[in-house]
C-alpha angles and dihedrals in degrees: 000000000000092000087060092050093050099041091044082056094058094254144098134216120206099177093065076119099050085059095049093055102038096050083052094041090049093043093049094048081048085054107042094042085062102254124144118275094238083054089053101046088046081052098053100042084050092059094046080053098051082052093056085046099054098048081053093058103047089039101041095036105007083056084217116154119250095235096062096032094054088044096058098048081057089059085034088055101046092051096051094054086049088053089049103042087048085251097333123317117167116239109220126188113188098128113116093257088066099034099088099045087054085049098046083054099036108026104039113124129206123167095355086301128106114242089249097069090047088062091053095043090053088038090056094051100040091051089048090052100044086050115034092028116035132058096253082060092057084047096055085046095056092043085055097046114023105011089171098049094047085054093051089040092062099261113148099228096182097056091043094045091055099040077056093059106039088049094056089045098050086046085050093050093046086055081045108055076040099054089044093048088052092057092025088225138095109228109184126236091006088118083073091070089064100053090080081051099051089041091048109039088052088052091042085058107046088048084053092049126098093229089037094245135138109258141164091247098055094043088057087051089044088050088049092043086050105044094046085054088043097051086029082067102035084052085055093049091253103152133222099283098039086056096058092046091059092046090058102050076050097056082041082054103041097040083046096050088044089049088049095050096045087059092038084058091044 
C-alpha cells in the first residue's frame, strides 16, 4: 500500500525494507531493554517514520533523485542493523515474559478475524480513501502525471513529496512490528525480500487497471496474484529463489502485455 502511494506519485522507494526492519528492530531493543510494549510499538513506528523523513530530506533539499536517495537509506539501513545486531544476529523473544505482548498483537481475535487482518483491512481502506477521495490524493495523481504542471498549479510539491514517503514508510513499519510478532524474532535485513513484492505487486495492478494507474484496488489484485504463484510453487517444491525468479518473469509478462495493449489503444 506505501509502494502505490510512492510509484502513483512518480516516484519509487527502494528502503520499504529498511522500514520494516528497523520498526521491528526499534520495537524488539524496546522490548528487551524492559521498556513497555506501547512504548515499543510508539518506538518502532517512530523509526519507520525517521526513515520516511529522511527520504524526504535528501530527495525534497538535498534535489536527489528518488531513485538514488532511496536507494542509499536502504545501504545506509542495512548497515546500521548490522551495526545493532553485532553483524546480524537475529533477536529472538519466545521466553514466557514476552509471550503475552506477541499474542495480544497476533492472536487476538474480533469478529472471527485476528487482529492482523484487521490492520490490513483498515489499512486498505484508509490508504483508498486518502488516495482516491481526498485532495492530497489528486495531488498524488498530478505528481505522478504532470509534476511540472502540479508545481506551476500551486501545489506544494515538497510538502506533498515528503508526506508520500513517510506514509509508505509508517505503513511499512506497521507490516514490520506485525511480521516480527508473528515469528516472535527480529531477523535483520529480511524486510529486503518484500521490496520485489511491493514493486511488483503495484506494477501487477496498474497493468491490471482500466486507466493504467496505480490504485489500491489493483495493488490488493497484484499481492493475490502474487501470493497464489508464490504458495502454487512452494506446493510444487520450487524454493525461495526460484520463487523470486518466477515472480519476476511474471512482473516482465504482465508490464509487456499492459504496454501492448496501451499502443494497441492508441
Amino acid at each position: 500500500l506505501g509502494m502505490t502511494i510512492v510509484i502513483a506519485a512518480g516516484g519509487i522507494d527502494l528502503s520499504v525494507g529498511v522500514s520494516v526492519d528497523m520498526s521491528a528492530l526499534v520495537f524488539f531493543s524496546f522490548l528487551v531493554a524492559g521498556f513497555s510494549p506501547v512504548l515499543g510499538l510508539l518506538g518502532g513506528l517512530f523509526a519507520a517514520f525517521l526513515v520516511g523523513s529522511l527520504n524526504a530530506f535528501l530527495i525534497n533539499k538535498l534535489q536527489i533523485n528518488a531513485f538514488l536517495a532511496t536507494l542509499g537509506v536502504l545501504f545506509i539501513g542495512s548497515s546500521t542493523q548490522r551495526l545493532a545486531t553485532n553483524g546480524g544476529t537475529p533477536i529472538t523473544l519466545t521466553t514466557k515474559e514476552y509471550a503475552h505482548i506477541f499474542s495480544v498483537i497476533s492472536d487476538t481475535m474480533f469478529l472471527g478475524l485476528a487482529l492482523p487482518i484487521w490492520i490490513f483491512i483498515v489499512s486498505s481502506l484508509v490508504v483508498y480513501i486518502v488516495l482516491h477521495k481526498m485532495v492530497f490524493g489528486r495531488y498524488v495523481a498530478i505528481l505522478g502525471a504532470k509534476p511540472a504542471v502540479a508545481l506551476y498549479s500551486g501545489v506544494k510539491v515538497p510538502r506533498e513529496l515528503s508526506k508520500v514517503f513517510i506514509y509508505c514508510s509508517v505503513l511499512c513499519g506497521v507490516a514490520g512490528i506485525l511480521l516480527s510478532s508473528q515469528v516472535k524474532s527480529y531477523i535483520p535485513l529480511s524486510g529486503d525480500a518484500f521490496l520485489l513484492d511491493a514493486i511488483g505487486a503495484t506494477f501487477i495492478g496498474t497493468a491490471l487497471s482500466a486507466d493504467r494507474r496505480p490504485s489500491v484496488t489493483g495493488t490488493l489484485l497484484g499481492v493475490l496474484l502474487l501470493a497464489i504463484m508464490r504458495n502454487g510453487l512452494l506446493l510444487i517444491g520450487w524454493n525461495f529463489f526460484l520463487q523470486q525468479v518466477a515472480i519476476g518473469v511474471l512482473i516482465f509478462v504482465v508490464l509487456a502485455l499492459s504496454f501492448g495493449l496501451q499502443k494497441r489503444e492508441e
